[in-house]
Every structure is written in C-alpha cells, then in structure tokens.
Backbone as ProteinMPNN parsed JSONL, in Angstrom:
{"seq_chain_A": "XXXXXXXXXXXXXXXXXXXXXXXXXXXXXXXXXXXXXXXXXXXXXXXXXXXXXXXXXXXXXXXXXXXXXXXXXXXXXXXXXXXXXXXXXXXXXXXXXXXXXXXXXXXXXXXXXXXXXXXXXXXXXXXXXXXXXXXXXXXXXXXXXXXXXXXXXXXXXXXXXXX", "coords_chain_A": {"N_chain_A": [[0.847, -1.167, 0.0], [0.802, 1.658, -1.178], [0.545, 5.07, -0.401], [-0.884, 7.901, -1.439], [-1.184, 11.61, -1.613], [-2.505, 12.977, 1.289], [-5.868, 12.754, 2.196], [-7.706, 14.489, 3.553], [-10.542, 15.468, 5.007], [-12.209, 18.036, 3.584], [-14.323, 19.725, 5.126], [-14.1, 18.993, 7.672], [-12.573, 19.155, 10.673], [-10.382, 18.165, 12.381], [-10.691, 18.421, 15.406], [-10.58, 17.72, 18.62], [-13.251, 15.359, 20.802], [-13.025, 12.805, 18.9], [-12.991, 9.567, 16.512], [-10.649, 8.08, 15.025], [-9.307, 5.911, 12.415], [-6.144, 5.14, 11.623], [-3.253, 4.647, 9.711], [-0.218, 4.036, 9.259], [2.514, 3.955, 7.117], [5.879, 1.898, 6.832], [8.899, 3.261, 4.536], [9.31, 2.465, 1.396], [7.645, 0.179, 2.133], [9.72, -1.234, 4.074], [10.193, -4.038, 5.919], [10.594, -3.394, 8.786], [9.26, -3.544, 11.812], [10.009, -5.967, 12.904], [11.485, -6.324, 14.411], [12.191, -6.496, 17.717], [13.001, -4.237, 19.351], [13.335, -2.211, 17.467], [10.347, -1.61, 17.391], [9.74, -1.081, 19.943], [11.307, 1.711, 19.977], [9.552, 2.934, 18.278], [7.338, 2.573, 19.342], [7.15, 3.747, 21.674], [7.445, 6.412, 21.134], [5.272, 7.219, 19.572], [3.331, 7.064, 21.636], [4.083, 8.958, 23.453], [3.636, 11.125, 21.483], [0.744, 10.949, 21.374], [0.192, 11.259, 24.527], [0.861, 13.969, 24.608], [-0.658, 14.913, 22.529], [-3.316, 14.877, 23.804], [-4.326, 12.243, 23.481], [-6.479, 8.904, 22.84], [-5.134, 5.691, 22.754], [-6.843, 3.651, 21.88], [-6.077, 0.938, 20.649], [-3.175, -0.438, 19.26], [-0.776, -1.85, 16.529], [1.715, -2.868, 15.429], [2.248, -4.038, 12.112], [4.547, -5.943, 10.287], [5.629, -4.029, 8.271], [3.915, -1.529, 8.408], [2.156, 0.543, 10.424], [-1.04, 0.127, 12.4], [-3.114, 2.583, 14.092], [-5.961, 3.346, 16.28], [-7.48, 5.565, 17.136], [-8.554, 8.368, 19.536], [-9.322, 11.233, 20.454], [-9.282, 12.68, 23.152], [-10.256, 15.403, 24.706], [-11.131, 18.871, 23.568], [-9.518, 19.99, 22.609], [-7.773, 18.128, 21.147], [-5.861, 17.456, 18.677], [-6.014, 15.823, 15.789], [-4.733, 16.112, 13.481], [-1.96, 17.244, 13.913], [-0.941, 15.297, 15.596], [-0.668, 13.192, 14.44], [1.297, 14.11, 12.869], [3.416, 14.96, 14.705], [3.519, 12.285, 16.321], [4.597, 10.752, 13.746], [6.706, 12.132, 13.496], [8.527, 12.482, 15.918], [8.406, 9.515, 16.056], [10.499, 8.993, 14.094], [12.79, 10.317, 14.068], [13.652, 9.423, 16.104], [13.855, 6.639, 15.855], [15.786, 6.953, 13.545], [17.758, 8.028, 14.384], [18.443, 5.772, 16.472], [18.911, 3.933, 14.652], [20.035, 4.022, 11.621], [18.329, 4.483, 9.611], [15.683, 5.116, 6.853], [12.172, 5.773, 8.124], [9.515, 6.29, 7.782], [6.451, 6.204, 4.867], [5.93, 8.932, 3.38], [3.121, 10.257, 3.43], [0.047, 9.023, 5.079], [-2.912, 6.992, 5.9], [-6.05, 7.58, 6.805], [-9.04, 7.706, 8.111], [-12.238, 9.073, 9.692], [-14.076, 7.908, 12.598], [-17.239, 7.692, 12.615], [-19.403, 6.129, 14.023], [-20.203, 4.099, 17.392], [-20.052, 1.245, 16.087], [-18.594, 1.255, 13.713], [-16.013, 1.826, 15.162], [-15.632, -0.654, 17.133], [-15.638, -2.027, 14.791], [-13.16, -1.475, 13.358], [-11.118, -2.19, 15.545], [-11.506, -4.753, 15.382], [-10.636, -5.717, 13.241], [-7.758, -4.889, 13.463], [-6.99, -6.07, 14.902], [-7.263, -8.716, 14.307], [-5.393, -8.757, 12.063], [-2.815, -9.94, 11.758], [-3.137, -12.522, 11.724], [-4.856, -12.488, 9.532], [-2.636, -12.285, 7.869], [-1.152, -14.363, 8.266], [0.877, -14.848, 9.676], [0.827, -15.481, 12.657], [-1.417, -17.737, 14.696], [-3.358, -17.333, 16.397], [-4.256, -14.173, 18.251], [-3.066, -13.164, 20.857], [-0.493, -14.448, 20.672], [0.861, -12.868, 19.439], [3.573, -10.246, 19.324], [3.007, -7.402, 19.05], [1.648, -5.41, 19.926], [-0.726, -3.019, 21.325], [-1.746, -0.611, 23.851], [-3.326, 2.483, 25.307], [-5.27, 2.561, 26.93], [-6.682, -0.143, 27.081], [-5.911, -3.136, 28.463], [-4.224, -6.397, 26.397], [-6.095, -8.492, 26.346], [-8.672, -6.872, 28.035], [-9.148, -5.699, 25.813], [-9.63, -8.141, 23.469], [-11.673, -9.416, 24.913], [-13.939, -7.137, 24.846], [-14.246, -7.444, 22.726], [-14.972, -9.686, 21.988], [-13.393, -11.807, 21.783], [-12.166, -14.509, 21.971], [-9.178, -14.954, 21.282]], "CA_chain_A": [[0.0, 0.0, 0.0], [1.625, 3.285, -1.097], [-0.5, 6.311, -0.083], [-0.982, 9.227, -2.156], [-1.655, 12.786, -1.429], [-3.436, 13.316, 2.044], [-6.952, 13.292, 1.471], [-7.939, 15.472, 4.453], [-11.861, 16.045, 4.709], [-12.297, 19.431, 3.563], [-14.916, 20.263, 6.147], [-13.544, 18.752, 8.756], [-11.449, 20.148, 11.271], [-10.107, 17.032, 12.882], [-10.365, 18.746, 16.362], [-12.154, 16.802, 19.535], [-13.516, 14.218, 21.211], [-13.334, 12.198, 17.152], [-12.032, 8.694, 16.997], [-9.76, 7.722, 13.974], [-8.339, 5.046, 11.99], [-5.446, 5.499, 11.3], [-2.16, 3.57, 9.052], [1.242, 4.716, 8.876], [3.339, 2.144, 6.239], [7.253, 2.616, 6.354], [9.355, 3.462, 3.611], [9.396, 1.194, 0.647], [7.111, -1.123, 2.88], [10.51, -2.681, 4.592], [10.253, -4.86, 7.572], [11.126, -2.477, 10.206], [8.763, -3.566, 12.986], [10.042, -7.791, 12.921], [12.521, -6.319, 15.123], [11.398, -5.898, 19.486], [13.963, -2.914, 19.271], [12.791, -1.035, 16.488], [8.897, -1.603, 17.715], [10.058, -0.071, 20.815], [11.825, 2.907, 19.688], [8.311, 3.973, 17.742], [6.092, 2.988, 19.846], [7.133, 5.308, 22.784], [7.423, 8.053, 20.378], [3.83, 7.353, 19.11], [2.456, 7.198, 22.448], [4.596, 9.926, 23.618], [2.698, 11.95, 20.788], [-0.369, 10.828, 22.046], [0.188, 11.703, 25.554], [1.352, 15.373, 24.144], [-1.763, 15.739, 21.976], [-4.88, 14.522, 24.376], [-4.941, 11.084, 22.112], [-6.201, 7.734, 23.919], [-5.171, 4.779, 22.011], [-7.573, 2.325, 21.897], [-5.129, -0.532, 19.938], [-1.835, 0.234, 17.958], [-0.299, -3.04, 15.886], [2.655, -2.744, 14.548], [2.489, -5.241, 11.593], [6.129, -5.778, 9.708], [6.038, -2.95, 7.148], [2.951, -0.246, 9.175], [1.008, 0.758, 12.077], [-2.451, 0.648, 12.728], [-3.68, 3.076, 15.23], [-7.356, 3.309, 16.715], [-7.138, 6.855, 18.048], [-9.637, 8.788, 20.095], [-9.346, 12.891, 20.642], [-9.939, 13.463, 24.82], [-10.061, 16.985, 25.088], [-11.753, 19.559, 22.868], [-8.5, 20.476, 21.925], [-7.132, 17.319, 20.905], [-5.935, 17.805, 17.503], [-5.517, 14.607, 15.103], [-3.351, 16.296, 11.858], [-1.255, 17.422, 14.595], [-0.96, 14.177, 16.684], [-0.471, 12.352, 13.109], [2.757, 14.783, 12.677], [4.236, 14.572, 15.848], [3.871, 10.769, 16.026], [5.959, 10.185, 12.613], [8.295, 13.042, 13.761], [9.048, 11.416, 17.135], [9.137, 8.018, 15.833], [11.15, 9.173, 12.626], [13.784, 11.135, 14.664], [14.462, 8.116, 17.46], [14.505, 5.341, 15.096], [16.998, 6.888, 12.631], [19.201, 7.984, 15.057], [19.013, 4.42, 16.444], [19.088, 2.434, 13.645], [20.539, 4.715, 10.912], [17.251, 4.066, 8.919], [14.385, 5.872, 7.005], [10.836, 5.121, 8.784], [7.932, 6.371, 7.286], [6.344, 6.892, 3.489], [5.221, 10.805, 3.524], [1.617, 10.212, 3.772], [-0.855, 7.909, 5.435], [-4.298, 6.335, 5.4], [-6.745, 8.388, 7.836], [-10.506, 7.514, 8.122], [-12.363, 9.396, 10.631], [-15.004, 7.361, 12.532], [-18.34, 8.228, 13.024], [-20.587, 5.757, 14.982], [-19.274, 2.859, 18.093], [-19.71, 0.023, 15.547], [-17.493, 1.751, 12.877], [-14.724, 1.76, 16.061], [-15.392, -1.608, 17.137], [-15.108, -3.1, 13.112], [-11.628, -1.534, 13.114], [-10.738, -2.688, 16.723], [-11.433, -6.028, 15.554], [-9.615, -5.788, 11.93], [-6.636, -4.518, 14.228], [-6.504, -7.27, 16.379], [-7.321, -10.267, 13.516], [-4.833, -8.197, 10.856], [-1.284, -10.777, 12.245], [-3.956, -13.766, 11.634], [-5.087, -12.957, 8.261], [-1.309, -12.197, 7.422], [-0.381, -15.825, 8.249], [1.679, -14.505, 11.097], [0.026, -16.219, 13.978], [-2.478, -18.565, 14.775], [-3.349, -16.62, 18.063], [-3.973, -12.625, 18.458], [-2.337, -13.474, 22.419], [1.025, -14.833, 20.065], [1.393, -11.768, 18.406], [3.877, -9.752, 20.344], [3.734, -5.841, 18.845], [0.17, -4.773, 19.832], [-0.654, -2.244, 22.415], [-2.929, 0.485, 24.233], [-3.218, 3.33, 26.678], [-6.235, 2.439, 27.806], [-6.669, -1.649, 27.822], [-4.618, -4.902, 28.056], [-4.807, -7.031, 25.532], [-7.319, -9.527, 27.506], [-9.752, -6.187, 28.059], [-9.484, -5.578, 24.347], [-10.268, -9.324, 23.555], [-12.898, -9.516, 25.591], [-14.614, -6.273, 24.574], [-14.529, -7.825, 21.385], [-15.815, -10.807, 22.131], [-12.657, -12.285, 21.159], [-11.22, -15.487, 23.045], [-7.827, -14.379, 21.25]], "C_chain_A": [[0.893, 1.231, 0.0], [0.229, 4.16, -1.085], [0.123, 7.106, -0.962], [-1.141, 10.676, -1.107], [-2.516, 12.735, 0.143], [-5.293, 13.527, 1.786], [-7.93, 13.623, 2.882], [-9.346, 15.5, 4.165], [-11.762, 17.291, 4.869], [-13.016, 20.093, 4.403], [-15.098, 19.933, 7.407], [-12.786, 19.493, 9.567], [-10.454, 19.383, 11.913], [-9.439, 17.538, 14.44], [-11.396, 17.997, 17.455], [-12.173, 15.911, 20.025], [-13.947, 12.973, 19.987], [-12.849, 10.957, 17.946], [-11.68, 8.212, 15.34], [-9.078, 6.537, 13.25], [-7.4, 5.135, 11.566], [-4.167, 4.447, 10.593], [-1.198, 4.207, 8.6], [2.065, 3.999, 8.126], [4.911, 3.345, 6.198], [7.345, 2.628, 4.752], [9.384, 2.474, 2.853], [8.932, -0.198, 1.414], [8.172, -2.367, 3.217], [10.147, -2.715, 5.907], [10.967, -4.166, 8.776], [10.518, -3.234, 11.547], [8.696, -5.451, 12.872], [11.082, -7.125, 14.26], [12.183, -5.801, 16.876], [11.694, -4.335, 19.721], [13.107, -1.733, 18.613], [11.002, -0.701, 16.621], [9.246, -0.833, 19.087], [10.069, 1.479, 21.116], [10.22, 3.439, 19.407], [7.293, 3.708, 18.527], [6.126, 3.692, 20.974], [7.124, 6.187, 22.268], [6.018, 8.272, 20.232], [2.902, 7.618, 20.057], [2.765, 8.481, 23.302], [3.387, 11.44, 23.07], [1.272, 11.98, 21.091], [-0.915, 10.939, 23.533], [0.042, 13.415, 25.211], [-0.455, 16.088, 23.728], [-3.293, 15.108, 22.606], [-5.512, 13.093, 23.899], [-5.237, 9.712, 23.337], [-6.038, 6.884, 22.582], [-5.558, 3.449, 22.296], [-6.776, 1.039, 21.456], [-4.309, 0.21, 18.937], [-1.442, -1.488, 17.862], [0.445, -2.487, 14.998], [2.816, -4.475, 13.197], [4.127, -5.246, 11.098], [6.795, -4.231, 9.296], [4.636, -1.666, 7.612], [2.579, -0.612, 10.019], [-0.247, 0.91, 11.773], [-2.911, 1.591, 14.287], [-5.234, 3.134, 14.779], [-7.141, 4.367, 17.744], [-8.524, 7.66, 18.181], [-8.941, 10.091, 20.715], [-9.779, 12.296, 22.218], [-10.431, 14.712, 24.764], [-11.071, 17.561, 23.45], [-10.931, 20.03, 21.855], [-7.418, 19.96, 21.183], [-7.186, 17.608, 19.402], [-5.29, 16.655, 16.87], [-4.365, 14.908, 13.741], [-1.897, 16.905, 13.374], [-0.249, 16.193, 15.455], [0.105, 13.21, 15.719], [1.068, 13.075, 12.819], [3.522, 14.871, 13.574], [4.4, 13.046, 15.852], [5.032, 10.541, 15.116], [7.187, 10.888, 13.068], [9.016, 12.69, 14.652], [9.495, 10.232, 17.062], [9.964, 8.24, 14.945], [11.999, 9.807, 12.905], [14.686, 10.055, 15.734], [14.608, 7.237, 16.824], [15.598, 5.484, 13.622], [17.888, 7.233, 13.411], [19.643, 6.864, 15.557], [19.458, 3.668, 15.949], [19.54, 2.938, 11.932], [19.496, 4.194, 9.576], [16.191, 4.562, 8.626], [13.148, 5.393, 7.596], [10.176, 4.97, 7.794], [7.881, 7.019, 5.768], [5.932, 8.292, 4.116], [4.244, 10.329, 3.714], [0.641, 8.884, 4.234], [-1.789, 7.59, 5.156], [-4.802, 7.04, 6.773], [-8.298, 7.96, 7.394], [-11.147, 8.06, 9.554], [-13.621, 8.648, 10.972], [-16.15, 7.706, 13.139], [-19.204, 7.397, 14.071], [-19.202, 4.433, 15.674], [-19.6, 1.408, 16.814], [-18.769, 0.396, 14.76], [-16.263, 1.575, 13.851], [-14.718, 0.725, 16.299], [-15.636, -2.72, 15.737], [-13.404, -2.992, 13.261], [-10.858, -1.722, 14.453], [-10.125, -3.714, 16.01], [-10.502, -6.66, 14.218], [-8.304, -5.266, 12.493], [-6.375, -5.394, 14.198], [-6.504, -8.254, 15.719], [-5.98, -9.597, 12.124], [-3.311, -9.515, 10.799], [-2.336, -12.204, 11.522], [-4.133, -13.877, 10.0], [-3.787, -13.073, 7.268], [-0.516, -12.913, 7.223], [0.822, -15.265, 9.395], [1.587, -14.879, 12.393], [-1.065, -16.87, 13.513], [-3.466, -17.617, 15.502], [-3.292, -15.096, 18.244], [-2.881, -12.869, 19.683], [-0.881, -13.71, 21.522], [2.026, -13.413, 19.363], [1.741, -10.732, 19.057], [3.883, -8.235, 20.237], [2.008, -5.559, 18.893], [0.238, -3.892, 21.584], [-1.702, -1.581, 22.494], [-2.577, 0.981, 24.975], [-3.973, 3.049, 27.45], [-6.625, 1.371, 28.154], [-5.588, -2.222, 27.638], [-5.411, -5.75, 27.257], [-5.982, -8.027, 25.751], [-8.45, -8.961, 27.43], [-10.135, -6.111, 26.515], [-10.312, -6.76, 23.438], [-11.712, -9.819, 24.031], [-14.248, -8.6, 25.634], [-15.064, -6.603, 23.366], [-15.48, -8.94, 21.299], [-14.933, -11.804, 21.529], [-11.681, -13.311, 21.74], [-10.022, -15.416, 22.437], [-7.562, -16.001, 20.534]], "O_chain_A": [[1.541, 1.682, 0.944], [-0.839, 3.913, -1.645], [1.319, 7.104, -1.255], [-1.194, 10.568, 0.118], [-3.592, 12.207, -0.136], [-5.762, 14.495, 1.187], [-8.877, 12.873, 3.12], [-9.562, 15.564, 2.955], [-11.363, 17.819, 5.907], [-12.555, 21.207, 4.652], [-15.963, 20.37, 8.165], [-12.316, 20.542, 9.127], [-9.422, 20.04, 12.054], [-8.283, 17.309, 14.795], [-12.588, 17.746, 17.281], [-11.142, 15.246, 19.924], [-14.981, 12.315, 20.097], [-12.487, 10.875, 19.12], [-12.617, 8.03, 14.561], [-8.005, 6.269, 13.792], [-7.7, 5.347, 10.391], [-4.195, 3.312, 11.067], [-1.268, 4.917, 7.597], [2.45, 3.058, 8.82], [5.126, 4.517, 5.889], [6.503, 2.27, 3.927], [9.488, 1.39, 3.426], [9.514, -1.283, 1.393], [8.06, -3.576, 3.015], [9.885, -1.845, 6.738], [11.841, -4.63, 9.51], [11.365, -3.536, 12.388], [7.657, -6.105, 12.784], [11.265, -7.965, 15.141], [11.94, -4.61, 17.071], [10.922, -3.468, 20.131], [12.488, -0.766, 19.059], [10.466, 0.256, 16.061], [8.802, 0.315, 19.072], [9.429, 2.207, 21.876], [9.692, 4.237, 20.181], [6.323, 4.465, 18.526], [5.106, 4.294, 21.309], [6.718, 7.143, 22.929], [5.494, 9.304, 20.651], [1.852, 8.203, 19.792], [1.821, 9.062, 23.839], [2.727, 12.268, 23.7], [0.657, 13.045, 21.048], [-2.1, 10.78, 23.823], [-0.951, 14.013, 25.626], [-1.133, 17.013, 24.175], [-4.257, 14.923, 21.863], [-6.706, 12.792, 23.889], [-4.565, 9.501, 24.346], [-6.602, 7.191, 21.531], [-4.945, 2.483, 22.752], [-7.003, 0.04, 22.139], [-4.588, 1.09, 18.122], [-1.685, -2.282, 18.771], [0.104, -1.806, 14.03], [3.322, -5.572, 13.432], [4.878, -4.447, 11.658], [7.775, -3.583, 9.666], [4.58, -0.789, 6.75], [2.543, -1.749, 10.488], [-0.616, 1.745, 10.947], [-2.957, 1.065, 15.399], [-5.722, 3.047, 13.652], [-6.743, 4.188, 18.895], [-9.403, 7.687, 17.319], [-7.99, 9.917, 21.477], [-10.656, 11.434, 22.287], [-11.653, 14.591, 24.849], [-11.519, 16.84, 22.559], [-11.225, 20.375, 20.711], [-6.479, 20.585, 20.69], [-8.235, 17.936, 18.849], [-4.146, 16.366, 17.222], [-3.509, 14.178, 13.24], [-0.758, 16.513, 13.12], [0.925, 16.317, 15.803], [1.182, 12.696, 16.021], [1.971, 12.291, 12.527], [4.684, 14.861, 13.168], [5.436, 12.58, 15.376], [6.162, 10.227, 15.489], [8.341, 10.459, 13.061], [10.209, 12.518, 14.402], [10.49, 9.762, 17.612], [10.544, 7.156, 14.882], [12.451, 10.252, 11.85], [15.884, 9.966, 16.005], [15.687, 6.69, 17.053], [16.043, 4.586, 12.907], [18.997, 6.744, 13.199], [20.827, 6.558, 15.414], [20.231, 2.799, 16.354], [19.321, 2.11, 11.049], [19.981, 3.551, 8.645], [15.391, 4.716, 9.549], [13.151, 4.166, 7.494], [10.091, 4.003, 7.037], [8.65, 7.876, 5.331], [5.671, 8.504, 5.3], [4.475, 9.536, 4.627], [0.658, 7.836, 3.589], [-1.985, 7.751, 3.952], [-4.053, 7.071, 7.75], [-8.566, 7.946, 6.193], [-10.664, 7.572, 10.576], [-14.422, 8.53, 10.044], [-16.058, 8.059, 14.314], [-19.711, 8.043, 14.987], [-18.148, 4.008, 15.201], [-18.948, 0.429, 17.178], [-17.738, -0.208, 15.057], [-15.306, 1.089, 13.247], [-13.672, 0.294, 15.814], [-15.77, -3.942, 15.789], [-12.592, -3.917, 13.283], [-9.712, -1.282, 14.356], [-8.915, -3.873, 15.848], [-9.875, -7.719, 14.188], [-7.527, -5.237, 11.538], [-5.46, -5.786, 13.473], [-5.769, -9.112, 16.207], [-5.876, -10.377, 11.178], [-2.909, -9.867, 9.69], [-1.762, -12.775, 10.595], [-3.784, -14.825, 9.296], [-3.77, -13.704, 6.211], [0.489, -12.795, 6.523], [1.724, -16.092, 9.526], [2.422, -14.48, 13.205], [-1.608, -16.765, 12.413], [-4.437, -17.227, 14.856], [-2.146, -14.679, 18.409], [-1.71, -12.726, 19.33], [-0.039, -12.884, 21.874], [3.181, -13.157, 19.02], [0.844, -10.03, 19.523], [4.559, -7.611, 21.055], [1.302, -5.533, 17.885], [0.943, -4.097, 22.572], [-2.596, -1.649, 21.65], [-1.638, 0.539, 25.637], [-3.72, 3.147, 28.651], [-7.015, 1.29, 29.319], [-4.607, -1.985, 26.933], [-6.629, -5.922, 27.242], [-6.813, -8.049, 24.843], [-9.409, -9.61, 27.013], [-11.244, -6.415, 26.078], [-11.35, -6.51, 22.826], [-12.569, -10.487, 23.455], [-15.307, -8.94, 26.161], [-16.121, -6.167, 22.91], [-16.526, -9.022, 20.655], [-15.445, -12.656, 20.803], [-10.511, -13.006, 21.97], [-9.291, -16.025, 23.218], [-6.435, -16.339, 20.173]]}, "name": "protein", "num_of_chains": 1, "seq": "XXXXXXXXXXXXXXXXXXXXXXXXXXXXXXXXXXXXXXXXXXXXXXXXXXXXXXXXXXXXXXXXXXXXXXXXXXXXXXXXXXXXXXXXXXXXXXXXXXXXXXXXXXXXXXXXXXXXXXXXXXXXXXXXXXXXXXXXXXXXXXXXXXXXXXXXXXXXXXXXXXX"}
C-alpha cells in the first residue's frame, strides 16, 4: 500500500472528542517492525505523541512494514493532523538515530469514525490483521500490539474475542 496525497476532509477540522483510523506504512514497505527494538523505539514516540496531543489509544499493531492506530481525541483540543505529525516526527527522529534508517512513506491512510460500531469493526480488523497475514495462529502470540487504555485480555474480551 503506497498512499498518495493526504486526502484530508475538507470540512472537517479534525479537532475533539473524534475517533480515527489510522495507518502509517514505512518506507518502501521494509520490515522495520520484525525487530522488538525497532517496535520499541516507535512505539514510545507514538504514544509519547499521544500523551502530548490529548490522544487515547484504543489498539496500535505494529504489523512488519505499518502501524495501525485506533485513536480517540480526549479533550476539545485534541488535535488529530497534529498528533499524526508529531507521532511520525518522534518516531522518525528516534529510530533513525538508532538504527541509521528511514521510517515512514510521507503520507498515510486516515478515516475518521463516526458511529461505536465503525470503532469496534476496526478494533477487531486490528486485532485479527497478524492472523489474516499468516503470522500467527493466536492474536495473544502476536507480540507488537498495544494500548493506553486496555490490556490485551480487556481488548479481547470487549470484542468478544477469546484471542
């Protein structure tokens, strides 16, 4: 998946209590995140950024070659094009100085979501994405998934998902 151009809703503002899908794919879709290290490095940056900008993150999955976030505005003031640019800049500043390596393509995949089933579809396409990938049997096996707000168990189980 190479992304194009931003395609920003024009009458949006992407300020708020929103909640987001979001997909960041590295550079030339290489295998960056096979490595514990390099899943590390970005995902404190990412959550970092999401501490910074009011963001809760419902589920992040780092597959090989992108991220899925499931991001939710707190605040009134929580700002998602903002959040979305700090994130890459944080992770894209600590993992080349670590690993002398570009991250991220320029532009992502953004869907903003409107109703709780729209959030719990892409919960659950999060959390089964390692499965359909042939990467696990087992969401529980699959070691680069995360949240601010549950453990993987609560997430599972919100889903309705014996894992």
């Amino acid at each position: 998946m190479f992304t194009g151009a931003p395609g920003h809703l024009q009458t949006f503002n992407y300020l708020g209590e929103c909640r987001y899908f979001l997909t960041f794919c590295t550079y030339q879709r290489h295998r960056a995140f096979i490595d514990g290290d390099k899943v590390e490095v970005v995902s404190t940056q990412v959550l970092r950024a999401a501490a910074e900008e009011r963001f809760a993150l419902t589920a992040y999955w780092c597959m090989p070659d992108h991220l899925h976030l499931l991001a939710e505005g707190r605040v009134a003031t929580s700002d998602c094009r903002r959040f979305i640019a700090r994130a890459k800049q944080f992770s894209r500043f600590h993992y080349q100085r670590a690993f002398a390596e570009r991250l991220w393509q320029r532009y992502g995949y953004e869907r903003v979501l409107r109703a709780d089933e729209e959030t719990l579809s892409v919960a659950r396409y999060i959390l089964e994405n390692p499965i359909r990938a042939g990467l696990v049997r087992n969401v529980r096996d699959y070691p680069f998934i995360g949240s601010n707000v549950y453990t993987v168990s609560e997430m599972l189980d919100g889903l309705n998902m014996s894992g």
